[in-house]
N, C-alpha and C positions, 0 to 999 in steps of 0.2 A: 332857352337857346333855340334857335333857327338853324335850317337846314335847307340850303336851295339846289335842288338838283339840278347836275351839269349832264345829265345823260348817262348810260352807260356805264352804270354805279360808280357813277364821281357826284362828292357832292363839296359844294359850298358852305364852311361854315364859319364864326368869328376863330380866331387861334387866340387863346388868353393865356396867361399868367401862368394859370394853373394846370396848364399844358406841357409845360418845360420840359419833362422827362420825354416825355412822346416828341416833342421838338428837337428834344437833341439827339434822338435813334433815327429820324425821319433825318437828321443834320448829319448827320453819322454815316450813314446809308450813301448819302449824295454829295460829302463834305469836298469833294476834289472834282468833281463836275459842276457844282455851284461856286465853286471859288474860284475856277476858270477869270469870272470875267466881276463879280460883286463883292463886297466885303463882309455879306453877310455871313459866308462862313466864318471866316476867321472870326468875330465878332461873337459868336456862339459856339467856342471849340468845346467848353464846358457846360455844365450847367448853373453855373452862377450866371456864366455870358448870357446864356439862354433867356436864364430867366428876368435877368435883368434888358433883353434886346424885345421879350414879349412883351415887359411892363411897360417900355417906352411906348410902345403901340399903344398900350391901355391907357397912355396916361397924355398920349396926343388922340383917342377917341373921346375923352372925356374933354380935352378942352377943343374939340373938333378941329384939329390942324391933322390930321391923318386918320387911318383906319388898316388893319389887318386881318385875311380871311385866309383858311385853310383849306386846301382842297384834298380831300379825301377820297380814293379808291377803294369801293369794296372795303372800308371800313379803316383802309392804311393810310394815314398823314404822310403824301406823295410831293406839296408844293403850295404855294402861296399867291395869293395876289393882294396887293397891296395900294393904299394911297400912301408914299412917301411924307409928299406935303398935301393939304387940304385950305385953301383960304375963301371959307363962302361968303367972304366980304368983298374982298377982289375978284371972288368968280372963277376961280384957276386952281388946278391941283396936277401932281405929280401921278402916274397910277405904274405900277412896274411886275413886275413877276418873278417865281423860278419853281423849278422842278427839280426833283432829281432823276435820274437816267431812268430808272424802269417804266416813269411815267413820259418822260418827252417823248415828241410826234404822236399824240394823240389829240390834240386839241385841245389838251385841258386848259392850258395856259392862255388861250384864245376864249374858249367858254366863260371859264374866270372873271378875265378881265371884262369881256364883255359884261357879262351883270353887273358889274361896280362902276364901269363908264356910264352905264346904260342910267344906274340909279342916281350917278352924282350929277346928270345931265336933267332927266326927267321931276327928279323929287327935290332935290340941292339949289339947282338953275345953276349950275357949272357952266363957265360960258366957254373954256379954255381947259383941255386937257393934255399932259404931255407926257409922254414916254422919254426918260434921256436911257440911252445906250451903249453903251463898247459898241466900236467900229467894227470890230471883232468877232460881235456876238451875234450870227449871224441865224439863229433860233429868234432872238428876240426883235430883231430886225424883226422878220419875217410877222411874227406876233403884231407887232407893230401896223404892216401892210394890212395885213387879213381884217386890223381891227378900222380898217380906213381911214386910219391917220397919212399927213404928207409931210416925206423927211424935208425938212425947215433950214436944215444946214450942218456944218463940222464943229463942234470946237473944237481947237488943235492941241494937243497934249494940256488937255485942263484939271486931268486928275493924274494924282504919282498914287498908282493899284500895285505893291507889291515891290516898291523902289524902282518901276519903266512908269514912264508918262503914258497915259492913255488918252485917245480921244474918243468924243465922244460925239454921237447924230442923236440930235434933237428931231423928236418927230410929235407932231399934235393931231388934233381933231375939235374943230370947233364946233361949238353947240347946234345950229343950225347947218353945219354940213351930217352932223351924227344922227338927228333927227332925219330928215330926208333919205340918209340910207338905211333906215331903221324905224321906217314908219310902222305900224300896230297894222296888225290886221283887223 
């Protein structure tokens, strides 16, 4: 196992399978501040949900169409960042986020993402990444900006979250603008 520090005893690490139980206290914990605006709570009310929502991760790392990382405080499963979708044939992946309350507004979900942008750009040759969002959601917006992505446009009630239509802003980063703001020292 790996472990990439995000600063300020947060660290980055894979979330698997055999995580479930710590998934679904850490889901537990934030169950109505993440449900807000995603459906990965509901999707994990349990622990069968649970463990059946980490395995799909583990079994789109294995055929590289996604990835999922844990972000941990001081040793507590606080939030996630994620590749939704992964296709390093096309070049293009989904990358997304979530916290629960005692961690948001700390940067975590910006640090996060940044490592996993950073590697699927430099090591991958991702040419094309993208954040979809709630209109709504206006933390992850923000996450978004900070990670210098440019919002791309609406779609207009494209997703039915809970029986109301939601829309959604698309925002990207492409490979040669990510580089350039994130050159090596």
């Amino acid at each position: 196992m790996f472990a990439i520090s995000l600063g300020d005893g947060a660290e980055l690490r894979p979330l698997e399978p055999w995580r479930a139980e710590e998934f679904l206290a850490h889901m537990d914990r934030g169950r109505e501040f993440v449900g807000r605006h995603i459906g990965l709570a509901d999707a994990t009310a349990d622990l069968a949900g649970a463990r059946a929502w980490l395995q799909s991760y583990a079994d789109k790392a294995v055929t590289d169409t996604g990835r999922l990382y844990g972000i941990w405080l001081d040793g507590l499963l606080v939030g996630g960042v994620l590749f939704r979708t992964f296709d390093a044939i096309a070049r293009t992946c989904e990358a997304g986020c979530w916290l629960e309350p005692a961690a948001a507004g700390h940067g975590l979900a910006t640090r996060g993402s940044r490592v996993i942008i950073d590697w699927a750009i430099r090591e991958r040759g991702i040419h094309r990444v993208e954040w979809q969002v709630s209109d709504r959601n206006a933390p992850s917006i923000n996450v978004a900006k900070r990670l210098g992505m440019t919002r791309e446009g609406l779609l207009r009630q494209n997703y039915l979250y809970r029986g109301a239509w939601q829309n959604t802003e698309v925002w990207s980063v492409l490979a040669h603008e990510w580089l350039a703001a994130n050159a090596l020292a």
